[in-house]
C-alpha positions in Angstrom: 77.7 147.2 88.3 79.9 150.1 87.7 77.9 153.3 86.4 79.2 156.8 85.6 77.2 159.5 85.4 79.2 161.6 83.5 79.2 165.0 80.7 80.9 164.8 77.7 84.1 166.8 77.5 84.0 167.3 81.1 86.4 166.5 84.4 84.4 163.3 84.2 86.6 162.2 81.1 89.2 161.7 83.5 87.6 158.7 85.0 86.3 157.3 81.6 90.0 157.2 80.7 90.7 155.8 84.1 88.2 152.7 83.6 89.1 151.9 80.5 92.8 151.8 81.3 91.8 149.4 84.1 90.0 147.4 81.7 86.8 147.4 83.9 82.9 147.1 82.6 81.0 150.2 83.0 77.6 151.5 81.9 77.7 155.3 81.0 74.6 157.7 82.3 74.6 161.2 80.2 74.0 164.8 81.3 74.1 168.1 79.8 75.4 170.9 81.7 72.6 173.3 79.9 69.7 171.6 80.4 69.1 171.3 84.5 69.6 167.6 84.5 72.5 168.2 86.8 70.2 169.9 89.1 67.8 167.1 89.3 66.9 165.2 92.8 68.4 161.9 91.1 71.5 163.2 90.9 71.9 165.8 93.1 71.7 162.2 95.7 74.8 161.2 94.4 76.4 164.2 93.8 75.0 167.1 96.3 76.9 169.5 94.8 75.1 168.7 91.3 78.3 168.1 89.8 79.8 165.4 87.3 81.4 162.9 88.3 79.8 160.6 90.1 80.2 156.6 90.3 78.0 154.4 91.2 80.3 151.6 92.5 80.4 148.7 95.2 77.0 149.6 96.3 77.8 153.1 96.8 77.9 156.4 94.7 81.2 158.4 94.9 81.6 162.4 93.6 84.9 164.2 93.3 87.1 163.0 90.4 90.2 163.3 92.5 87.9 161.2 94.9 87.1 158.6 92.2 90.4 158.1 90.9 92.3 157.7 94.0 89.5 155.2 95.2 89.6 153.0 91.4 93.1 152.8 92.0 93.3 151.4 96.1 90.9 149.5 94.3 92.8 147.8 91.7 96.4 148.1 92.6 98.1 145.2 90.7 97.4 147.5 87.2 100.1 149.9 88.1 98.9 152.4 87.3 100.0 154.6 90.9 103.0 154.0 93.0 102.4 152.6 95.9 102.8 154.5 99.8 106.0 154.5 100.5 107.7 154.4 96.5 110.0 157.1 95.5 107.7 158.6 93.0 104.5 158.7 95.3 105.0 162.3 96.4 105.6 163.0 92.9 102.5 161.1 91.8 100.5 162.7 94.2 101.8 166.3 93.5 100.6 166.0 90.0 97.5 164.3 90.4 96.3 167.2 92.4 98.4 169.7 90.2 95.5 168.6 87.6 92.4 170.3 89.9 94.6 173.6 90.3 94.5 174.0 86.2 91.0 172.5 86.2 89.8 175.1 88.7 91.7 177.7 86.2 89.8 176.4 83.0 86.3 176.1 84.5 86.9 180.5 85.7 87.5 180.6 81.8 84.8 178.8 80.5 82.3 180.6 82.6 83.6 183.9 81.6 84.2 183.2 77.7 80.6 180.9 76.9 78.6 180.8 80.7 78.2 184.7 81.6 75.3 186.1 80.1 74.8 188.8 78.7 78.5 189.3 77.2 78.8 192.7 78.7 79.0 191.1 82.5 82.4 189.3 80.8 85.3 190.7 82.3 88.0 191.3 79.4 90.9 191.8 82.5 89.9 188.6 84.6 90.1 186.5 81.2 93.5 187.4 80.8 94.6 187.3 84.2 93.0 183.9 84.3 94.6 183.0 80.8 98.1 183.7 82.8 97.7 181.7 85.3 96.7 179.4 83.3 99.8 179.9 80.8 101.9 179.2 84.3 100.6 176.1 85.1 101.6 174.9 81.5 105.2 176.2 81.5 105.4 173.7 85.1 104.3 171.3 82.7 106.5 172.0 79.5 109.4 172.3 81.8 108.7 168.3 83.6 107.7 166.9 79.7 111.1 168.3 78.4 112.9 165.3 78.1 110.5 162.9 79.6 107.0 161.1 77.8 105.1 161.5 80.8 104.5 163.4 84.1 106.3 161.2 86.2 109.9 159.7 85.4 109.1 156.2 85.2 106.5 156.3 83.1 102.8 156.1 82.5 100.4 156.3 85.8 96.9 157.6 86.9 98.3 161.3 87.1 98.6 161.7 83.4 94.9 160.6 83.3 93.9 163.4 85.0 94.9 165.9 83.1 92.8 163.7 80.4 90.4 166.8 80.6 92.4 169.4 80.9 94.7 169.2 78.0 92.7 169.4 75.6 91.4 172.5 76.9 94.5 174.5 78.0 95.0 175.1 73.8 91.7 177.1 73.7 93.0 180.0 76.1 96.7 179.8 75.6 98.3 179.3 72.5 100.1 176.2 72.1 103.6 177.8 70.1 105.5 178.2 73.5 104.7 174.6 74.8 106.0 171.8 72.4 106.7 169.6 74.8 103.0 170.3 76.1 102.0 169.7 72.6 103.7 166.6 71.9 102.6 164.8 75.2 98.6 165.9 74.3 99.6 163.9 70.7 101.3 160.6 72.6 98.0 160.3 75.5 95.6 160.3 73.1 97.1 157.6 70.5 96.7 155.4 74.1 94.5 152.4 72.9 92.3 153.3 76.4 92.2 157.2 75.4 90.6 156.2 71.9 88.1 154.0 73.8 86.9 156.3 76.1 86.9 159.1 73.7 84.7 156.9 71.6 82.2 156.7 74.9 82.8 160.2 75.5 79.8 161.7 73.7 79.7 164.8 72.0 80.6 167.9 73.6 78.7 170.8 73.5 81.0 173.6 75.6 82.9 174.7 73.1 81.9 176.1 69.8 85.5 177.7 68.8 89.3 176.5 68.4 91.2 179.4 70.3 88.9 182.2 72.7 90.3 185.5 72.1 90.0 187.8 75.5 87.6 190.9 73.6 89.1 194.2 73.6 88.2 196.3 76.4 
């Protein structure tokens, strides 16, 4: 039995995406991140940190999504989806599979200052666009690898591109997407993937965000 305890629209998509690339069976457990579930002894045993993902796998529960994807793919190596130790590409691979936690970390700072803070007047207008920034950087890395290539690494599709299944979506609500076509065009050709559509059909709805775009409020 596979089982993912997992939040709509969260970092746990990633690993969604992952199993149904690997064509795997999987049973889905669903949280909310506004309702203490997370927080729960249950989960907080397979997850101490009370934070999605977490798999249930092999007789074993495993958190961390970086965790979770490296281990699904030592796992099941003949689908190809990561080159192997000792490929050309692996440093490559590995530099943008953890790449994907640096903007991750950038969009949760934003998410807890734009919908999380309460009241609105503990917001900070100048960390939102600092954080925006630095977000807008990691992007233009992006942009600048997808110019002329479909994916994040040279040879095609692998397990790194899943892990920015998350964060894509997301970078568009804090940084507007005019200066990234290439950005823009990869977000369209991952999620006509046969394996996206399924595990966005799993996915659940999300309840984090309630706008298109966040505008930082005036000072």
């Amino acid at each position: 039995m596979i089982r993912l305890h997992h939040v709509p629209g969260s970092r746990s998509f990633r690993i969604l995406w992952l199993l149904e690339e690997l064509a795997l069976d999987y049973d889905i457990q669903p949280y909310r991140l506004d309702d203490g579930s997370t927080r729960q002894p249950d989960f907080l045993a397979l997850s101490p940190a009370g934070r999605v993902p977490a798999l249930e796998i092999d007789r074993q529960a495993i958190f961390e999504s970086g965790a979770i994807l490296q281990y699904l793919l030592e796992r099941q190596p003949q689908a190809g989806l990561a080159p192997l130790p000792g490929a050309a590409d692996r440093a490559r691979f590995l530099e943008w599979l953890h790449f994907s936690e640096t903007q991750a970390a950038l969009l949760e700072q934003l998410n807890i200052q734009h919908i999380f803070l309460r009241p609105p007047e503990a917001r900070s207008p100048v960390l939102m666009k600092l954080l925006a920034r630095r977000l807008a950087v990691t992007m233009q890395a992006m942009e600048r690898t997808l110019t002329g290539q479909d994916t994040l690494l040279a040879g095609g599709f692998s397990a790194a591109d899943v892990a920015y299944g998350f964060n894509i979506p997301a970078v568009f609500r804090f940084v507007r997407g005019d200066a990234f076509p290439a950005l823009q065009a990869y977000a369209v050709r991952m999620a006509v993937r046969p394996a996206f559509q399924r595990a966005q059909a799993r996915d659940g709805a999300g309840t984090l965000y309630a706008r298109d775009f966040y505008e930082v409020p005036d000072v």
